[in-house]
C-alpha positions, 0 to 999 in steps of 0.5 A: 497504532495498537500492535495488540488490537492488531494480532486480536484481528488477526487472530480472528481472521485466520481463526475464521479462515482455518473453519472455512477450508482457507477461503476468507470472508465474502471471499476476500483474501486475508491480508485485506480481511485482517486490516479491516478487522484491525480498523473496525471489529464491529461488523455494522460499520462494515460493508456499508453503501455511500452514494452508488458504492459499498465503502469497507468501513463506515464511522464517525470519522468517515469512510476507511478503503483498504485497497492491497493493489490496483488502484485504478478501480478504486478511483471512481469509488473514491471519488464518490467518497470525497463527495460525501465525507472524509476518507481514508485509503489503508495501503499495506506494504510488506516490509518484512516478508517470508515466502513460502512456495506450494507445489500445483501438482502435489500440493506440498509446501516447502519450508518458508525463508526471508525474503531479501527484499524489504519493503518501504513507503516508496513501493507505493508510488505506482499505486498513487500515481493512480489516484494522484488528483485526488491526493490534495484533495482536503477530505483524503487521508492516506495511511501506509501500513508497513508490516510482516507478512508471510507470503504463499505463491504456486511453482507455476511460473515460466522459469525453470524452477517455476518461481518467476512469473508465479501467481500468489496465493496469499499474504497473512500479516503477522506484525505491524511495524508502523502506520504513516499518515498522509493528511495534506500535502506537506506530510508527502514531504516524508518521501524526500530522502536526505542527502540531496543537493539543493537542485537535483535530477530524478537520477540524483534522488533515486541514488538518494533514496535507494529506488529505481529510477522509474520510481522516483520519477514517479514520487517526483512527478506526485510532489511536483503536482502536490507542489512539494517540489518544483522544476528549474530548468534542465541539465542534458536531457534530464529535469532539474528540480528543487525543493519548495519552502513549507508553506 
C-alpha cells in the first residue's frame, strides 16, 4: 500500500476531471479512474485487449480489473482472464464515507456530513457470490481496498425528503485505509469473526461479526465452497457449521 502514490493518482484524476466539466476518462466514474490510476500510472499498460475482452490494466504480473459493483458482467470476462495469466479483481469498500446531496431542480449542493455507517470487508459478500467459482481458482487474486470517499447523490428518490431510493452521482476517493489480498483460499479465513463457538449457526456468526444474517449466510456459503468451513449437522431449521484445520 502507497498512501502517497494514492493522493498522486488522485490528484490526477480529479485534475482531469475539474478541465472536462466533471466527466471522467472514456466516461468512467472517478472513483474507478482514480484506482486504475493508483494501480498503473502508465497509460500503455491500460485498456488493453486479452482474448475476446479489453482487461483495465495489463503488467508483468498479469491482468488488474477494478470492478466497483455488479460483478455478474464481469464474470464471462474473467473467465477469459484466467485462461490466459493470473488476475487480479480490485473491489473498493467505502469505510469512511461523507455524503453530500445535489438539488435536481436547482442544482445546489448542500454541505457534506459523515455517514454513519462504516464500511468493511463483509460489504463484499454479495459481490463474491457473484464470481464464487472462480475464487479458488490458482490464477485469482482479490484485493479489498477500504477507503474515504466523499459521495454525491441527487434529491430524486421516492421519500419525502427525496433521499430514499436516490441515484448517486459520484464517489471521489480521498484516503486509502488499507488494502487486503485474497490469493488462495485460506486468506478467506480473514471473514471469520472471533468469538465463535466450536460449532455454530448462520445466526451465531452474524451476531459474531456484527452483519445481517442474509450476509453471513452468503460468507458462509463462500467458505463452505472454499472448504474453509464445513456443515455438521442441524440445530432446529438452521445449518450448523464448524471451522476446518488449515490445510
Amino acid at each position: 500500500m502507497d498512501r502517497e502514490r494514492f493522493s498522486a493518482a488522485c490528484n490526477a484524476v480529479i485534475g482531469k476531471e475539474k478541465k472536462r466539466n466533471g466527466i471522467g476518462t472514456l466516461g468512467e466514474k472517478t472513483l474507478h479512474a482514480v484506482l486504475k490510476e493508483y494501480f498503473e500510472p502508465h497509460k500503455e499498460n491500460q485498456e488493453i485487449k486479452v482474448g475476446s475482452y479489453v482487461a483495465d490494466i495489463v503488467g508483468e504480473n498479469g491482468v488488474i480489473e477494478i470492478q466497483t459493483r455488479q460483478f455478474n458482467k464481469l464474470l464471462k470476462k474473467l473467465e477469459c482472464f484466467l485462461d490466459y495469466c493470473n488476475v487480479t479483481v480490485v473491489y473498493p469498500i467505502p469505510q469512511v464515507k461523507y455524503l453530500s446531496w445535489i438539488d435536481t431542480d436547482t442544482g445546489e449542493v448542500t454541505s457534506r456530513r459523515k455517514s454513519p455507517k462504516r464500511g468493511s470487508i463483509y460489504d463484499a459478500a454479495a459481490e463474491l457470490y457473484r464470481i464464487k467459482y472462480t475464487l479458488d481458482n490458482p490464477r485469482m487474486c482479490l484485493c479489498l481496498c477500504l477507503l474515504e470517499v466523499e459521495e454525491t447523490r441527487y434529491l430524486n428518490g421516492w421519500s419525502r425528503d427525496k433521499k430514499r431510493g436516490s441515484s448517486r452521482c459520484d464517489r471521489v476517493p480521498t484516503s486509502l485505509n488499507e488494502e487486503i489480498y485474497l490469493r488462495c483460499p485460506d486468506d478467506y479465513r480473514i471473514f471469520i469473526p472471533e468469538g465463535l463457538d466450536a460449532e455454530f449457526t448462520s445466526t451465531a456468526f452474524s451476531k459474531a461479526a456484527r452483519i445481517r444474517l442474509r450476509t453471513a449466510q452468503t460468507i458462509l456459503n463462500l467458505l463452505s465452497y472454499l472448504e474453509i468451513v464445513e456443515k455438521t449437522g442441524r440445530e432446529s431449521r438452521s445449518i450448523v457449521y464448524r471451522i476446518k484445520d488449515k490445510t
